[in-house]
N, C-alpha and C positions, 0 to 999 in steps of 0.2 A: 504494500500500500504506500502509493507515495504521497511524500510531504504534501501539506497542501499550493493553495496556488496565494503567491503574496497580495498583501491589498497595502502596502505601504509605497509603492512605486516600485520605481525599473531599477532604483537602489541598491535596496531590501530584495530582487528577484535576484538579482544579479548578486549580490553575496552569496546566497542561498544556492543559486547554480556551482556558482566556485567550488562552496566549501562540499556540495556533494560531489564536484567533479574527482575529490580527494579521497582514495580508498582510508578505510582506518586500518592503515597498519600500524604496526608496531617496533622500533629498532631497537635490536640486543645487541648491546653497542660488541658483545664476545666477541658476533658470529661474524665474521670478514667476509668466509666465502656465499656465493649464492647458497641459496635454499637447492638441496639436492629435487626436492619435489615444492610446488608451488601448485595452489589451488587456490578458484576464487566462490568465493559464497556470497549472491545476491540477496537482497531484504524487500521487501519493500514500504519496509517501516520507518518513521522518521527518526532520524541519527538519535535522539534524544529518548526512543524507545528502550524499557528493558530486555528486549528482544535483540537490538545489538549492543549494549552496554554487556550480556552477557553471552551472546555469540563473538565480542570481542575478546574478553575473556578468555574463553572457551579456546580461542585462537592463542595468546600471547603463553596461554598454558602448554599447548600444543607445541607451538614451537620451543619452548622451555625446555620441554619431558624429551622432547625426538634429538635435541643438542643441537638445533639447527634445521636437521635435516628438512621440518615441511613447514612449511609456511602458507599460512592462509589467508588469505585480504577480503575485508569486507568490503563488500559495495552497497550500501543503505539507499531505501529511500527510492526504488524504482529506477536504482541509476542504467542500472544495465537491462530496463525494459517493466512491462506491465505485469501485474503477479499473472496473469493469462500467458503472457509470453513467456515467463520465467521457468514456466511447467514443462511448456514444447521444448525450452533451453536444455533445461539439466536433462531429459528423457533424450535429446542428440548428440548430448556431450558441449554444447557451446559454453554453457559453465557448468561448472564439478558439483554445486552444490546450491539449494536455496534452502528458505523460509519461507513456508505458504499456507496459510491457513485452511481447516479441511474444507469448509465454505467455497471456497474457489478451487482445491484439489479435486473437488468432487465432479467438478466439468469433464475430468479427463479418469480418475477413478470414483465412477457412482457412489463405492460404498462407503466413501471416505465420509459422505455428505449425512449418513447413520447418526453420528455425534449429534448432528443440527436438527433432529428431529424436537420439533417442538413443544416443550415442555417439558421434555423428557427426563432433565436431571433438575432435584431440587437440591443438591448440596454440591461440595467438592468434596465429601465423603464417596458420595455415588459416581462422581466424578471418575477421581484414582481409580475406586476398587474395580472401575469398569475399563478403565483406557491403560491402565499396570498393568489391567489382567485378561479375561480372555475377549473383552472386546475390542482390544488395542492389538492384541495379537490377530484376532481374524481381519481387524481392515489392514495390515502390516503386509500380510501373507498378498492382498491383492493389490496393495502399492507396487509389492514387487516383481509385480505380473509385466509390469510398465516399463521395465527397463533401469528405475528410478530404486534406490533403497532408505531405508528408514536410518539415519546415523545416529540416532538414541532416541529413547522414549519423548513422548509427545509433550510441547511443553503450551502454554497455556495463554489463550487468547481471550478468555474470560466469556462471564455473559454478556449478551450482549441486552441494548436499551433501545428503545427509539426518541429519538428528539422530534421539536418540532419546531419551525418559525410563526406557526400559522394560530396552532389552537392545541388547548392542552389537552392529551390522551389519556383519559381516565378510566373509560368502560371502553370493553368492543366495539361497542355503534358507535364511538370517538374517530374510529379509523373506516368507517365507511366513504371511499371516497376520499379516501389522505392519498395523497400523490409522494410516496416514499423512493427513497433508493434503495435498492438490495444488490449488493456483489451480484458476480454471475453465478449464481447457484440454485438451479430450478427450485432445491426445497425449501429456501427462503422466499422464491417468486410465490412458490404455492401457497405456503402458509399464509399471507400477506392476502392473496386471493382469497382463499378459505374465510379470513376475518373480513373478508371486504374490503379492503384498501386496494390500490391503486400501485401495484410495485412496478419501477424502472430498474434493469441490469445498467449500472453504469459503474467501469474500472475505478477504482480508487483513487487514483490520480486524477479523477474529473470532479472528484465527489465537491470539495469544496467549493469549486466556481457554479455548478448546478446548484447549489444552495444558495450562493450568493447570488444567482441572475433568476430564481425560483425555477428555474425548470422542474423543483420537485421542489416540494412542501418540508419534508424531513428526509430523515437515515437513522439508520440503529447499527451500533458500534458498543463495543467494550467501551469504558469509562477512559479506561487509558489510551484509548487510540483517538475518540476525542478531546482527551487534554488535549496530547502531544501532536496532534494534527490541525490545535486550535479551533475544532466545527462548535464551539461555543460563540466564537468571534459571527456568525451567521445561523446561528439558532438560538432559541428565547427559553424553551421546555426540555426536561427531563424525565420522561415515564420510565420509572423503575420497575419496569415489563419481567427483565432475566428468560426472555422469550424464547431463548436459545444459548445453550453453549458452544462453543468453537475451542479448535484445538491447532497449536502450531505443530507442521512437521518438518523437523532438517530432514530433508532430502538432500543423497548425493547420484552422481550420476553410476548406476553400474561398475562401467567399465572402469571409468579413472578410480573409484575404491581400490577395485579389483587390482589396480596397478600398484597402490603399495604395497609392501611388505607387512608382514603379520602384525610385526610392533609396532609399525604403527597404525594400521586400522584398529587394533587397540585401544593406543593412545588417544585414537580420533572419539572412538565410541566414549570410553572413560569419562573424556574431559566434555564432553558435549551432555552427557548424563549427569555429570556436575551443574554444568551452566544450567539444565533443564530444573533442578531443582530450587535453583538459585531463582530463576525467572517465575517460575510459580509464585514461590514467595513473593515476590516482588509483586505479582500481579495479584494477590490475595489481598498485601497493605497497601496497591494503591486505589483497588475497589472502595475499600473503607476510608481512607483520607483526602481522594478527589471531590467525593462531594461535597464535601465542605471549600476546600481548594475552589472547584467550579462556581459553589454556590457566591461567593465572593467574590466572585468575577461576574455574578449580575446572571449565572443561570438559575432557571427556577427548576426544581427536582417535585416531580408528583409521585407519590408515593400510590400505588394499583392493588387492587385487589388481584394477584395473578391466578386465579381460580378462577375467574369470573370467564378471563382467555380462554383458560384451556377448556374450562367447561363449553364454551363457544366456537372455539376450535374443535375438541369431540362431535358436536353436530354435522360439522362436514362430513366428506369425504378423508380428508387428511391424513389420518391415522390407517384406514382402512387402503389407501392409494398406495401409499410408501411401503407398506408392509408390500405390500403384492411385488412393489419396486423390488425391496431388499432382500426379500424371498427369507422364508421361512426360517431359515438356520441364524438369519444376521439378528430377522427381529424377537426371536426368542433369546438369541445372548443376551441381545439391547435390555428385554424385558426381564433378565432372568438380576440384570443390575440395577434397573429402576422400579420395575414392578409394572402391571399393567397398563398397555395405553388404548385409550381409545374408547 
């Protein structure tokens, strides 16, 4: 998801283009010679996300533990393309590796889009026990079908909210005819249909300037991804929906894995299993301290009965559509960690 698009002038874009022109790497003043192996890992998060503060990490550790040998450069921010493009990338080898959340994974692997089944999880209890365990393991298996592999467990994109410019979302018929944006991800398009709203697929990198010129009303985003992309600066509301949870996956390409040596796809998995725990975290405490943060920045946060959703969402098709989608085996795990849906 990239940065968004600046309202301060051609200044303000033009620093912002620079400083993403600049991979974050890292110099160990030790190592002299090149990096025996060199790998780049796209984002499309803004710099300022804990998504790369700990896939930077994850990196400076990397090259630490290997004595040089691999080095990994961050590219944040959409720099090396759209999270839609960044999928076709790593699956032909153009780069080694991204961050893409299962929302937009699910374009290219169906099952990924499982996690976003709506309302499905009400805690991060239910969360872990399902994405540690066997329901991280079944979409794992058919990520790798793609060509693409999983370089540690899944780290965390949070629930997501909807905002609005327009009018504030407190019951279902609130979003009858709300003109929202949803990623490319059919089951968010559905869901959104299901309650009656009006969903547009628009890349993340357009999202801000569509809010700003209204070609859509709102978006529903993690807390953190609206700080750090500022969609507060162009929306007024805050429904604390939790409509969906989403999950990050480092994905690397196949083959270039396959090209290093044991020790270090090790070290790769290791330390990436580190940062993922670290980012969770992260994205737990900034769930609970941005509202306050936002609200003081002049958003307003509605606080929703989220039963009222689901129960509203059950009268559709919804639940009974995606099952048929996911087929039987995906949505009995699903269920067998959340508990009935539908």
């Amino acid at each position: 998801m990239e940065m968004r698009k600046g309202t301060k002038g051609t200044t303000r874009r033009q620093l912002i283009t620079a400083a993403a022109a600049l991979p974050f790497t890292f110099a160990i003043s030790r190592y002299a010679n090149a990096a025996e192996f060199t790998m780049k890992l796209a984002t499309g998060q803004d710099p300022s996300h804990p998504v790369n503060k700990r896939a930077q990490e994850a990196a400076n550790r990397i090259k630490e533990a290997s004595g040089g040998r691999l080095e990994i450069n961050l590219y944040p921010a959409n720099q090396l393309g759209s999270d839609t493009d960044l999928i076709s990338q790593v699956r032909v080898g153009a780069v080694d590796a991204i961050n893409i959340a299962s929302s937009v994974l699910a374009t290219r692997v169906p099952l990924a889009g499982i996690v976003n089944t709506g309302f499905a999880f009400s805690s991060y209890d239910q969360v872990w026990k399902a994405m540690d365990g066997s329901l991280g393991d079944h979409i794992r298996k058919d990520i790798e079908k793609t060509g693409a592999i999983a370089l540690s467990k899944p780290w965390d994109n949070g629930f997501r909210q909807v905002t609005s410019s327009t009018r504030e979302i407190k019951t279902p018929d609130d979003l009858k005819s709300f003109k929202i944006r949803v990623p490319a991800a059919p089951i968010l398009t559905s869901l959104f249909q299901a309650l009656g709203a009006g969903p547009t697929p628009i890349n993340f990198n357009e999202v801000y300037t569509s809010l700003q010129t209204k070609v859509v009303e709102g978006q529903e985003n993690p807390l953190p991804i609206i700080a750090t992309a500022k969609l507060y600066e162009v929306q007024k509301y805050c429904s604390l929906t939790s409509h969906v949870w989403d999950a990050y996956w480092i994905l690397g390409n196949r083959a270039a894995f396959g090209k290093l040596p044991s020790d270090l796809q090790a070290i790769v998995t290791r330390e990436f299993g580190k940062s993922a725990d670290d980012e969770r975290a992260d994205i737990a405490a900034l769930s609970q301290s941005l509202r306050a943060d936002l609200a003081a920045k002049g958003f307003t946060f509605v606080d929703v009965d989220k039963n009222a959703f689901r129960t509203a969402l059950g009268k559709s098709s919804f639940y009974k559509d995606w099952r048929g989608k996911f087929g039987e085996e995906a949505w009995t795990i699903l269920q067998s960690n959340v508990g009935e849906l539908g």
